[in-house]
C-alpha positions as semicolon CSV with decimal commas, in nm:
position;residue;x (nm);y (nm);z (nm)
1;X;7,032;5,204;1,977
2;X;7,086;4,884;2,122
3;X;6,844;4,711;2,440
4;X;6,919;4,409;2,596
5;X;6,663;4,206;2,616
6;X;6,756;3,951;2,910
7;X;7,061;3,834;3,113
8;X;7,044;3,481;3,252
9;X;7,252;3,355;3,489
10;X;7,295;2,993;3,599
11;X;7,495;2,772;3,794
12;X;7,650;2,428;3,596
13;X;7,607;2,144;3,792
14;X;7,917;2,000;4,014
15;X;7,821;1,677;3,902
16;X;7,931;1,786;3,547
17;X;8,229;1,960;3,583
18;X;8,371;1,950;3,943
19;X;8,699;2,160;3,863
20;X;8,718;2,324;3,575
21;X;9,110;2,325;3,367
22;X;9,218;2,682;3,388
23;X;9,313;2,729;3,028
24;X;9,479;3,064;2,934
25;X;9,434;3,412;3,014
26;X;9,217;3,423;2,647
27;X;8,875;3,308;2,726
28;X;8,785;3,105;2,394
29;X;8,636;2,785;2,589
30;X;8,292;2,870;2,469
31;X;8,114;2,857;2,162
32;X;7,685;2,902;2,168
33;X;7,384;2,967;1,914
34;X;7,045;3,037;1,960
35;X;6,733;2,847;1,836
36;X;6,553;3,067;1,551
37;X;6,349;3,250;1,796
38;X;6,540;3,327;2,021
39;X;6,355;3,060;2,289
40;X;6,673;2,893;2,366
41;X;7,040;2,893;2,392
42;X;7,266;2,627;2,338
43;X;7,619;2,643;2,493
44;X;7,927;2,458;2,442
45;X;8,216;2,490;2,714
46;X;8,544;2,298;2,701
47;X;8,746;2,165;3,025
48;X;9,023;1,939;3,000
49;X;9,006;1,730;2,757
50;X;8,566;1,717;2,713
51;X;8,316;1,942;2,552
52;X;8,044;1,998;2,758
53;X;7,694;2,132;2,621
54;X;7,432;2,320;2,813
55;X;7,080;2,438;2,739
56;X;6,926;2,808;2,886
57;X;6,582;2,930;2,834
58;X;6,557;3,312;2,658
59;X;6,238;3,361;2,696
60;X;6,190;3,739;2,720
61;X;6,179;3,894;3,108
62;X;6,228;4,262;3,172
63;X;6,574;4,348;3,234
64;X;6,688;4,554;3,517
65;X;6,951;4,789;3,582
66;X;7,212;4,912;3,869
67;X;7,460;5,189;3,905
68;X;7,628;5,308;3,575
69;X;7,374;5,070;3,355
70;X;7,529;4,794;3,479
71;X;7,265;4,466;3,432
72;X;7,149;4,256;3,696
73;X;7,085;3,908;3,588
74;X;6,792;3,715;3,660
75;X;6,887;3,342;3,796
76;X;6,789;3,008;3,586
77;X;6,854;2,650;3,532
78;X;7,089;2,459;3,332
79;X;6,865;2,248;3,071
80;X;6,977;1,896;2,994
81;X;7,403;1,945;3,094
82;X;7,565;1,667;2,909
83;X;7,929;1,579;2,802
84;X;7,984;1,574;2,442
85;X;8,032;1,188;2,353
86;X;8,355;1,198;2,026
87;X;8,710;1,135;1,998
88;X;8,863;1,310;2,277
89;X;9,146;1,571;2,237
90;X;9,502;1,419;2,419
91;X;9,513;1,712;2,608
92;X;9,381;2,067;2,720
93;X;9,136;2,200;2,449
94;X;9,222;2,546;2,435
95;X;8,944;2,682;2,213
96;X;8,595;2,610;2,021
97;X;8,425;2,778;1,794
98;X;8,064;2,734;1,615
99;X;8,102;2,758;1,245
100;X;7,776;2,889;1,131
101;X;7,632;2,751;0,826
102;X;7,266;2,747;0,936
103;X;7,120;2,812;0,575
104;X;7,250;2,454;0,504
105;X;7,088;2,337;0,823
106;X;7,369;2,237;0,986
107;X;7,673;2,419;1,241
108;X;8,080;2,263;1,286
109;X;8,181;2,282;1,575
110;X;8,558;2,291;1,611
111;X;8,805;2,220;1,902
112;X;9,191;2,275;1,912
113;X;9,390;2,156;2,172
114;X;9,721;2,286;2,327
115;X;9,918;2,084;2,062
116;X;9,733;2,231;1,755
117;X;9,517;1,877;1,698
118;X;9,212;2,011;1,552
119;X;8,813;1,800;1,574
120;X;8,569;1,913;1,350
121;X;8,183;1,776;1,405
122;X;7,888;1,837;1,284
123;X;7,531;1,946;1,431
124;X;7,208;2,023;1,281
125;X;7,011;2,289;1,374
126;X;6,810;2,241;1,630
127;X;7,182;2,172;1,813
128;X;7,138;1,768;1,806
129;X;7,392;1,535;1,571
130;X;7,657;1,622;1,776
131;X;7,761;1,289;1,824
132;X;7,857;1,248;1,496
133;X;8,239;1,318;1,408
134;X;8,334;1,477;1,103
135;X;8,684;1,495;1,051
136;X;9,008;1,546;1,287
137;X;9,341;1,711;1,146
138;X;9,674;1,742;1,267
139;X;9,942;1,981;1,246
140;X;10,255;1,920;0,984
141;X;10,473;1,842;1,290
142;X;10,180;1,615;1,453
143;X;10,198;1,839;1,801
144;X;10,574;1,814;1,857
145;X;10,643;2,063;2,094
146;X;10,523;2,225;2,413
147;X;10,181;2,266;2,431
148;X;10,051;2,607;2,510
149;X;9,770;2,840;2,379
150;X;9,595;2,733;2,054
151;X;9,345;2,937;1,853
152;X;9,075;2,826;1,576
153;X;8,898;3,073;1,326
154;X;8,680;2,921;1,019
155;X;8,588;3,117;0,748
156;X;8,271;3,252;0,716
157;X;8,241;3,226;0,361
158;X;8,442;2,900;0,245
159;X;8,316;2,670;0,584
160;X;8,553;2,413;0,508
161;X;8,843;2,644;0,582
162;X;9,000;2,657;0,913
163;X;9,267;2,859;1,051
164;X;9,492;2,687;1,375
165;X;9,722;2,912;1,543
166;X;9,966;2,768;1,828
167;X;10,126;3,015;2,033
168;X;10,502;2,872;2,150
169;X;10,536;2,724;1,769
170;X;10,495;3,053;1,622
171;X;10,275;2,866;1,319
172;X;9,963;2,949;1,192
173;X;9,790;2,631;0,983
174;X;9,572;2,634;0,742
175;X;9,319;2,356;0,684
176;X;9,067;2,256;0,374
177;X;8,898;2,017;0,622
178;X;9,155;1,767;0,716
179;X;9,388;1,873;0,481
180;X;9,671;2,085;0,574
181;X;9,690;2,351;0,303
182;X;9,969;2,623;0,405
183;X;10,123;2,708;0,750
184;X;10,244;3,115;0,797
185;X;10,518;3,137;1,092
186;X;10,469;3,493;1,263
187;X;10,744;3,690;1,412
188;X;10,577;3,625;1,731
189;X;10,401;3,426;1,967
190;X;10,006;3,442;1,777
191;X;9,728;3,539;2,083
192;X;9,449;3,579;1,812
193;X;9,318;3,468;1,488
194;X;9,036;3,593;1,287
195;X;8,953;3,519;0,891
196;X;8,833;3,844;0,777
197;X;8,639;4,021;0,484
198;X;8,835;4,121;0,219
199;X;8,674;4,494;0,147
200;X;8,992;4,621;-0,113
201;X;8,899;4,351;-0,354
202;X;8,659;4,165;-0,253
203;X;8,777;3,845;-0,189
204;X;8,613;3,719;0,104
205;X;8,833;3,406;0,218
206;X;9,171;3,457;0,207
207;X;9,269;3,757;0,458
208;X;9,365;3,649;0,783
209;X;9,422;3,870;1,122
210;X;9,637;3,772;1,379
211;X;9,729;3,950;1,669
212;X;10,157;3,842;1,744
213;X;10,287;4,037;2,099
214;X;10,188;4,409;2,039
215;X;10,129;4,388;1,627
216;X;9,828;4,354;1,412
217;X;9,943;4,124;1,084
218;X;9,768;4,091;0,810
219;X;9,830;3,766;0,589
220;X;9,677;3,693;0,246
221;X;9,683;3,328;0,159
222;X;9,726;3,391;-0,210
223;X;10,048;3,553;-0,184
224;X;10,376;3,365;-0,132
225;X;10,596;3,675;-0,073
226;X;10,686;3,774;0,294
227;X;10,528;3,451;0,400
228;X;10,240;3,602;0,280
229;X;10,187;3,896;0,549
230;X;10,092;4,177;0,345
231;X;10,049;4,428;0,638
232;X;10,217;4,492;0,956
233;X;10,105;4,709;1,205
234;X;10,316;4,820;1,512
235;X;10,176;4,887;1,881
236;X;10,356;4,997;2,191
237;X;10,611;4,774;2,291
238;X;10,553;4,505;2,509
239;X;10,218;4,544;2,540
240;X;10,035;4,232;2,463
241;X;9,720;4,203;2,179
242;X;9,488;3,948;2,276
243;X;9,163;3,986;2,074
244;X;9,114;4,055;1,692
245;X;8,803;4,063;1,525
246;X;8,628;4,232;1,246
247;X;8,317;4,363;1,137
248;X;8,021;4,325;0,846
249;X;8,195;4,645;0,695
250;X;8,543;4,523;0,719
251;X;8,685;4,739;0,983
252;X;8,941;4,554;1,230
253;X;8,907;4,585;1,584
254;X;9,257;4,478;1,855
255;X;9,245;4,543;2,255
256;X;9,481;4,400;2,499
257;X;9,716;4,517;2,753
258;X;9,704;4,875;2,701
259;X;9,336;4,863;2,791
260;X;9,245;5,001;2,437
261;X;9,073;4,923;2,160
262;X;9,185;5,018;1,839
263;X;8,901;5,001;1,494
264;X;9,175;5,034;1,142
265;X;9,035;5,030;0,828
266;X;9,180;4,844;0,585
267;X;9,130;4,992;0,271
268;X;9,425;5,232;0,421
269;X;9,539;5,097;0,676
270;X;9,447;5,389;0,937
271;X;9,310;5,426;1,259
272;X;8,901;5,493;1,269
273;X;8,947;5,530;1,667
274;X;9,127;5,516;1,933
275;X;8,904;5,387;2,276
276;X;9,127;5,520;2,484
277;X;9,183;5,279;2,849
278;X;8,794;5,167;2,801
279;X;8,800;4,861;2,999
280;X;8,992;4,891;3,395
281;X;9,216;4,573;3,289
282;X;9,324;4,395;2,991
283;X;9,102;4,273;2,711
284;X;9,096;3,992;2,614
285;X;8,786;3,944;2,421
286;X;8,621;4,195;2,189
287;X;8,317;4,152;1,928
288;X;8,138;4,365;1,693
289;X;7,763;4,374;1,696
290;X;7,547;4,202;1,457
291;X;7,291;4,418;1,470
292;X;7,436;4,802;1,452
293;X;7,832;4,709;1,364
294;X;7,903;5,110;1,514
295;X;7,842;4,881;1,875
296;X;8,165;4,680;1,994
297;X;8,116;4,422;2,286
298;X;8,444;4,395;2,479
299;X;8,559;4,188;2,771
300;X;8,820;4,219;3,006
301;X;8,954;4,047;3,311
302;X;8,813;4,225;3,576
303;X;8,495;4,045;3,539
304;X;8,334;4,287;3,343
305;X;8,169;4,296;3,019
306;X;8,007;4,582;2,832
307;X;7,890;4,729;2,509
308;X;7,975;5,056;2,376
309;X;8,018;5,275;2,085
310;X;8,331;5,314;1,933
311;X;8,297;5,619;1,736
312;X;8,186;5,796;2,004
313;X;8,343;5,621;2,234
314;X;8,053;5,606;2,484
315;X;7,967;5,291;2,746
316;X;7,583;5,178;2,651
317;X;7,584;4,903;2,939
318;X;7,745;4,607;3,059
319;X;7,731;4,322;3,267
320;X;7,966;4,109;3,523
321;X;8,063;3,771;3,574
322;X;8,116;3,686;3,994
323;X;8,481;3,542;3,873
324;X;8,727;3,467;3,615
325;X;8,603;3,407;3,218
326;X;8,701;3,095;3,136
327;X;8,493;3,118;2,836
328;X;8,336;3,458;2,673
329;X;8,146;3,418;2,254
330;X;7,925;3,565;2,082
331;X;7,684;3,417;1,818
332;X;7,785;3,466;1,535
333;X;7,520;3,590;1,340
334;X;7,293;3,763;1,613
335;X;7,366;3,969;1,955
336;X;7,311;3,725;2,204
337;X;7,673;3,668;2,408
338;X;7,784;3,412;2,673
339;X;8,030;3,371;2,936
340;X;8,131;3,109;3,173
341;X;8,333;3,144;3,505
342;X;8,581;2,965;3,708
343;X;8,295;2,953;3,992
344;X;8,089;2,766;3,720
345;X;7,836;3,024;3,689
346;X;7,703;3,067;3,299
347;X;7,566;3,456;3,166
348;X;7,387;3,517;2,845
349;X;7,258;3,828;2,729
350;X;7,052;3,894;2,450
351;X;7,063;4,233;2,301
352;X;6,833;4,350;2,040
């Protein structure tokens, strides 16, 4: 079973960011990873236009709990706050994600903006070398268009590999670093994207899930018929999907407006569970756990944030933010999660 080790919670400076942009109702303005053991955390929040990075201490403290097993955090400091210094985006970044390739020694860290322009850089380690730019791409149509809610996925097992969805364009790109490789046009307007693992045969880079209004679509970027979807699956009208994501066995979880979270399994396309109104308000973020993939993290916009098992369909604890996420991640190859409010207060747990 799973134990939470700490929650942190501290306050970023007003010197930093004095108003934070309020982005979309998705919260994917944060992107973190942890130092090997577990000592530190290094966070990366976008506002505006700049990429901010922050620094927590882990180091273990009992943890205690309230009423339902609901954590209370323990408060800290911000270590070293700094704005990221690289070519800035022209407007809103909309999402950033931590690409992990740590047995090279090295993460990409990748931004999107509300026009689909897409910075990649690179950081070792130790989560220095930031400054130094890798490679920036643009969309066919170089951001014609309004702007609205972008998303960024790369794959896990080809890193170069990025996936750029744009909500009012309807287009999904695909990038080989700065070149633009295919672009998939959903029926509707994309809320999530998510490369996943390929468990029928085994090829681990080319299926993509996106959530489009209430469907789950499945796209395989070897196939040119259909645009390339290769599975369509219908929810209830009108009721929004805004987080995808899969897990080390290749199950696929969706949660939005209906309050439920839905696991399918792809080698036939049924339903493993049905989490029936878990969460008081919409999701909007949802994660699978590192460590025990039966666990699912999800997040909604009430604030709250909790961990639970999907099979049975059971609440193991959770946590709450003090306002709206304007940023919710979790590392990608270990339990440790972070959010970031509108009030400017950060939270990291780290669950073992």
């Amino acid at each position: 079973m799973l134990e939470p080790n700490c929650l942190k919670k501290a306050v970023i400076p007003s010197t930093l960011i004095k108003n934070p942009s309020p982005g979309t109702i998705q919260s994917t303005r944060l992107a973190l990873h942890v130092t090997q053991l577990r000592h530190y955390c290094y966070l990366y929040i976008a506002s505006g236009s700049n990429i901010y990075k922050l620094q927590i201490a882990l180091q273990g403290t009992s943890v205690s709990k309230g009423k339902d097993s609901l954590l209370i955090p323990l408060s800290t400091e911000v270590i070293d706050p700094s704005r990221v210094k690289r070519c800035p985006h022209r407007s809103e970044i909309q999402s950033i994600v931590l690409a992990d390739a740590e047995s090279l020694g090295y993460y990409l860290l990748g931004s999107v903006d509300s026009y689909g322009h897409l910075i990649v850089s690179k950081l070792d380690a130790s989560g220095r070398g930031i400054d130094m730019l890798t490679y920036s791409a643009l969309p066919p149509d170089n951001g014609i268009g309004e702007g609205s809610w972008a998303g960024l996925s790369f794959s896990p097992y080809q890193i170069s590999m990025a996936a750029v969805a744009r909500g009012f364009c309807k287009t999904i790109d695909i990038f080989d670093q700065d070149m633009h490789v295919r672009r998939l046009r959903p029926l509707w307007d994309p809320t999530s994207v998510s490369f996943v693992q390929n468990v029928v045969n085994g090829d681990r880079s080319s299926l993509l899930a996106i959530t489009e209004g209430s469907q789950l679509t499945m796209w395989d970027l070897r196939v040119k018929e259909n645009g390339g979807c290769v599975h369509r699956i219908s929810g209830t009208p009108g009721d929004t999907l805004y987080s995808v994501c899969s897990s080390s066995t290749g199950n696929i979880a969706v949660g939005g407006v209906d309050r439920t979270v839905t696991i399918y399994d792809p080698r036939r396309w049924s339903s493993l569970s049905r989490w029936v109104h878990c969460s008081k308000f919409e999701i909007t973020g949802l994660a699978f756990s590192t460590v025990d993939p039966d666990y699912i993290y999800i997040q909604g916009v009430d604030y709250e944030v909790f961990c639970g098992q999907w099979k049975e369909r059971n609440k193991l604890f959770s946590f709450r933010g003090d306002s709206n996420w304007l940023g919710f991640s979790k590392c990608s190859n270990k339990d440790v999660l972070g959010g970031w409010c509108d009030s400017g207060s950060i939270f990291v747990v780290d669950v073992a």
